[in-house]
N, CA, C and O of each residue as an XYZ file, in Angstrom:
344
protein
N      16.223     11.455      2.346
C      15.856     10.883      3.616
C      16.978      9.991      4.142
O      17.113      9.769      5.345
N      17.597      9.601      3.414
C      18.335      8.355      3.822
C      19.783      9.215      4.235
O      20.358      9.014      5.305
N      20.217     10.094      3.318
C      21.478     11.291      3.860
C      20.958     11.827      5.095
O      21.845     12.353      5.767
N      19.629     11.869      5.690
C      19.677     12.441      7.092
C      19.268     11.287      7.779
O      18.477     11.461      8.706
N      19.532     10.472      7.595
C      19.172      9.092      8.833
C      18.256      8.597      9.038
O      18.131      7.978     10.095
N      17.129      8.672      8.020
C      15.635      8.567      8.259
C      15.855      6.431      7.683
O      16.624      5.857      6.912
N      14.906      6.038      8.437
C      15.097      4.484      8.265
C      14.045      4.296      7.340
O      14.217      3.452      6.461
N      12.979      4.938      7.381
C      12.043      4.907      6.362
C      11.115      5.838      5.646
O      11.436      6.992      5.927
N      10.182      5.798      4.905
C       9.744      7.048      4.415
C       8.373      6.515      3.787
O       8.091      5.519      3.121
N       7.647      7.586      4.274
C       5.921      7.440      3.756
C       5.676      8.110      2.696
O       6.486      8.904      2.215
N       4.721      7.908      2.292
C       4.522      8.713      0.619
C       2.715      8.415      0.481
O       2.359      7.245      0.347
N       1.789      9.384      0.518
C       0.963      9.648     -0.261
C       0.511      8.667     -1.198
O       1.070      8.805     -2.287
N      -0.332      7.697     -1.151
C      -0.599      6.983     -2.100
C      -1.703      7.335     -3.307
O      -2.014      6.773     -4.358
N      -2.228      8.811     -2.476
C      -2.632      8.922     -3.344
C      -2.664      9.926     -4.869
O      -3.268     10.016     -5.938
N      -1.570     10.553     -4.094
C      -1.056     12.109     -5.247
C       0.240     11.632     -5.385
O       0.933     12.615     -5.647
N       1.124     10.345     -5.334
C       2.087      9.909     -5.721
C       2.450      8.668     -7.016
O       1.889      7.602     -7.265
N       3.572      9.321     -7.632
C       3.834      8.207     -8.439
C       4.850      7.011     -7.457
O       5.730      7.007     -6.597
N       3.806      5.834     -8.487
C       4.193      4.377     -7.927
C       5.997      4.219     -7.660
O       6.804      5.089     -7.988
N       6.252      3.270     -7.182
C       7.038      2.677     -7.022
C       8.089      1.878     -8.506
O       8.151      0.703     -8.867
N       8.538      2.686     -8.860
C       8.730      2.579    -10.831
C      10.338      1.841    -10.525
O      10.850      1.604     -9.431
N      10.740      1.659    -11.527
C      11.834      1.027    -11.902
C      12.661      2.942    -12.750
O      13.852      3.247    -12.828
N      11.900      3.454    -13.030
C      12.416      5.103    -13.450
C      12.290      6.173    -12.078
O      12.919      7.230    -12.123
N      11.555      5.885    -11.020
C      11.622      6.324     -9.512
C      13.164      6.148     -9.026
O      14.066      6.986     -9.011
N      13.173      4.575     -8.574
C      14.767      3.712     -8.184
C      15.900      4.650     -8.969
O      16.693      5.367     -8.358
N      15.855      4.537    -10.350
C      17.172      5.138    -10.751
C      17.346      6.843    -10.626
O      18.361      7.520    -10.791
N      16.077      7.228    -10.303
C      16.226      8.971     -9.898
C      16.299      8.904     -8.522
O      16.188     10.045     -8.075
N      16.424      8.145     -7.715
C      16.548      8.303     -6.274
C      18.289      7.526     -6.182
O      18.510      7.217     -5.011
N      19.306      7.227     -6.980
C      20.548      6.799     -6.875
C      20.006      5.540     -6.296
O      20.994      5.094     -5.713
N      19.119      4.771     -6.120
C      19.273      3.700     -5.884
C      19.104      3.901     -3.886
O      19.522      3.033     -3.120
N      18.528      5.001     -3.484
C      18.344      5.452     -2.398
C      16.558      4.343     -1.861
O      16.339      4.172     -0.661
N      15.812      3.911     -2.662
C      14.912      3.353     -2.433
C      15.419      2.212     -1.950
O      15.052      1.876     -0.824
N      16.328      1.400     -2.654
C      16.857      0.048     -2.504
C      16.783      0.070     -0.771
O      16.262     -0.878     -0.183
N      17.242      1.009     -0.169
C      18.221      1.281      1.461
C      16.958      1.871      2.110
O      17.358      2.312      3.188
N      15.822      2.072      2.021
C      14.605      2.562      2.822
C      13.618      1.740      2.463
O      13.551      1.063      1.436
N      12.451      1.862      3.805
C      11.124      0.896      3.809
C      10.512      2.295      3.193
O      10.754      3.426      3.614
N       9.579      1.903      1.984
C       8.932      2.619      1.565
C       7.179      2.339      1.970
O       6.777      1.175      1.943
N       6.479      3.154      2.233
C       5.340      3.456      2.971
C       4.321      3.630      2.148
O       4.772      4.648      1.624
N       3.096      3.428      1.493
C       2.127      3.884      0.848
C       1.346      4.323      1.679
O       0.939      3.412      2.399
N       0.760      5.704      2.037
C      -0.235      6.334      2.937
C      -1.230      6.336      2.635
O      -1.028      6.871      1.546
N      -2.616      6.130      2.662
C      -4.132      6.656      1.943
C      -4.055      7.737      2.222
O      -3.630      8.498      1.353
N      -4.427      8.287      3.540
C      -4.742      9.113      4.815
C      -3.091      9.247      5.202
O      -2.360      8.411      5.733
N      -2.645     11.267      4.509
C      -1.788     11.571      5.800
C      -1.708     11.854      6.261
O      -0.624     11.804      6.841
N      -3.040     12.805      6.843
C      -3.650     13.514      7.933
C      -3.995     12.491      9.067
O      -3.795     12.500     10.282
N      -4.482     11.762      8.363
C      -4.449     10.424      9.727
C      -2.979      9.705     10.046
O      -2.379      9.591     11.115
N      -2.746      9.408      9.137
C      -0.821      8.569      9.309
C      -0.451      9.574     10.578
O      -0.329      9.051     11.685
N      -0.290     10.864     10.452
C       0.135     11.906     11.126
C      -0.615     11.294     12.486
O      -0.199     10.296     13.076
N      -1.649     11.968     12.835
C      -2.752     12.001     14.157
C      -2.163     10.601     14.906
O      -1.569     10.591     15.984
N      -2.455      9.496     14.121
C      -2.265      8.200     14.717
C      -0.673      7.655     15.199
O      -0.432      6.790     16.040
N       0.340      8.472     14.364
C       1.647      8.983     14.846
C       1.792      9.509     16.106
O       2.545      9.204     17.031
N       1.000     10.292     15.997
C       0.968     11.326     17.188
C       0.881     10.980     18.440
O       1.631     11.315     19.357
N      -0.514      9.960     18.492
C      -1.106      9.198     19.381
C      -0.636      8.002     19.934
O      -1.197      7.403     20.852
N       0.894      7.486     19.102
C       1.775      6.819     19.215
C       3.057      6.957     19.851
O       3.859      6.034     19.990
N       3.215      8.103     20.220
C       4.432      8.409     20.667
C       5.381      8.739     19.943
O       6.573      8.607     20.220
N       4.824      9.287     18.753
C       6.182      9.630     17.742
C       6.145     11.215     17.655
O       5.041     11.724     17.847
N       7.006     11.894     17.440
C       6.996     13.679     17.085
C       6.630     13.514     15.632
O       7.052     12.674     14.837
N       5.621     14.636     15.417
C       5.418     15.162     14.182
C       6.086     16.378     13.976
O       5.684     17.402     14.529
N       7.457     16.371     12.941
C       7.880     18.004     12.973
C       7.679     18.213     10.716
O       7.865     17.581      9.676
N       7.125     19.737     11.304
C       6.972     20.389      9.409
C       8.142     21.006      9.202
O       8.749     21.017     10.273
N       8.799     21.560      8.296
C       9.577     22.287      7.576
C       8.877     23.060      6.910
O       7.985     23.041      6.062
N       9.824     24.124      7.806
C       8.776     25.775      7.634
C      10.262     26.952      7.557
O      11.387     26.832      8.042
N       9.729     27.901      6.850
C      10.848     28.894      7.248
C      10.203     30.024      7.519
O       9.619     30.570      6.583
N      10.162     30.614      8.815
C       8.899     31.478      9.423
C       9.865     32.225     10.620
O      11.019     32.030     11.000
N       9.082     32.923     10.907
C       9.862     33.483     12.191
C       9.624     33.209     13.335
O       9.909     34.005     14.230
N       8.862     31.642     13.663
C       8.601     30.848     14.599
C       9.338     29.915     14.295
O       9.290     29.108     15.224
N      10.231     29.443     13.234
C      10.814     28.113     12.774
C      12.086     27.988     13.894
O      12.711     28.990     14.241
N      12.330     26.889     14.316
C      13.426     26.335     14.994
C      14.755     25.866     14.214
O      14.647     25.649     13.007
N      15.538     25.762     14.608
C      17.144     25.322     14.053
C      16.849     23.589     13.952
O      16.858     22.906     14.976
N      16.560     22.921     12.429
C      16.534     21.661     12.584
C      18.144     21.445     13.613
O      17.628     20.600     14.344
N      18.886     21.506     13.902
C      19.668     21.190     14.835
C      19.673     20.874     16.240
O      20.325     20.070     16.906
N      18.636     21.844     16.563
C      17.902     21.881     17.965
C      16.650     20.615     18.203
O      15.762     20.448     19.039
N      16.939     20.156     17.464
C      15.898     18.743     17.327
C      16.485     17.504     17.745
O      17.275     16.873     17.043
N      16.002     17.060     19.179
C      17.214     16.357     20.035
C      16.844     14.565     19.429
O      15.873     14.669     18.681
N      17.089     13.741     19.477
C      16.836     12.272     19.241
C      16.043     11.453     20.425
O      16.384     10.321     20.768
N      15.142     12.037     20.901
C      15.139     10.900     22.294
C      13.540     10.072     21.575
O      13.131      9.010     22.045
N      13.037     10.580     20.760
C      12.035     10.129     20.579
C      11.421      9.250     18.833
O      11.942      9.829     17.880
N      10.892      8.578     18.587
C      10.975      8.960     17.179
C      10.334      9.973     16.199
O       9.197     10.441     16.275
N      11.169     10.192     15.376
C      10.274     11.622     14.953
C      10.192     11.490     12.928
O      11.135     11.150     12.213
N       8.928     11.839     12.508
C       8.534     12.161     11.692
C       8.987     13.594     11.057
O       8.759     14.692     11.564
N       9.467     13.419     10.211
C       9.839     14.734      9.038
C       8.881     14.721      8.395
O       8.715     13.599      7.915
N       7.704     15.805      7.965
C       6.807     16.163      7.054
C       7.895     17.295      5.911
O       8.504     18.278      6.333
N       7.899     16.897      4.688
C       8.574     17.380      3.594
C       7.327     17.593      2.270
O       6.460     16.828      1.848
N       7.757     19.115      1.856
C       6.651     18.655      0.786
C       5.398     19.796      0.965
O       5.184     20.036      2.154
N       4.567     20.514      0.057
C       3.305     21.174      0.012
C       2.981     22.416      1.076
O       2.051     22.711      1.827
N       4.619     23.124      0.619
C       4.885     23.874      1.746
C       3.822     24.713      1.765
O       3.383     24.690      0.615
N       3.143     25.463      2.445
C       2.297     26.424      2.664
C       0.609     26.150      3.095
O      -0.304     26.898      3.446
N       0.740     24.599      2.853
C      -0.715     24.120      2.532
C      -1.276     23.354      3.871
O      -2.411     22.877      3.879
């Protein structure tokens, strides 16, 4: 997240492991440099995003999928990563 410019990052609080001191050193120390997020609800985090003025975009590889490149900055936008198919 942090190699593509993301300022912060949400995480599942509830199908995720905590916030570890063995997390930090498998992320290079990439946690230190991001606000980390505990979600209950990320079906709601999402919706209430939504309803906020932020883009929700998935990562898909489909023959509807767009060129992450073609994804302009004017707004803020959410990366969903993760449980592809589901």
């Amino acid at each position: 997240a942090f190699f593509l410019g993301a300022t912060g990052v949400a995480v599942s609080a509830k199908n995720s492991c905590g916030l570890t001191p063995v997390v930090s050193k498998a992320s290079a120390g990439a946690v230190e440099q991001l606000a980390i997020h505990g979600v209950q609800n990320t079906v709601r985090f999402l919706q209430l995003s939504r309803e906020n003025g932020w883009r929700v975009v998935g990562t898909a590889l489909g023959s509807t999928s767009i060129d992450a490149k073609s994804i302009t900055r004017e707004c803020p936008t959410i990366i969903v990563l993760g449980n592809e198919g589901h």
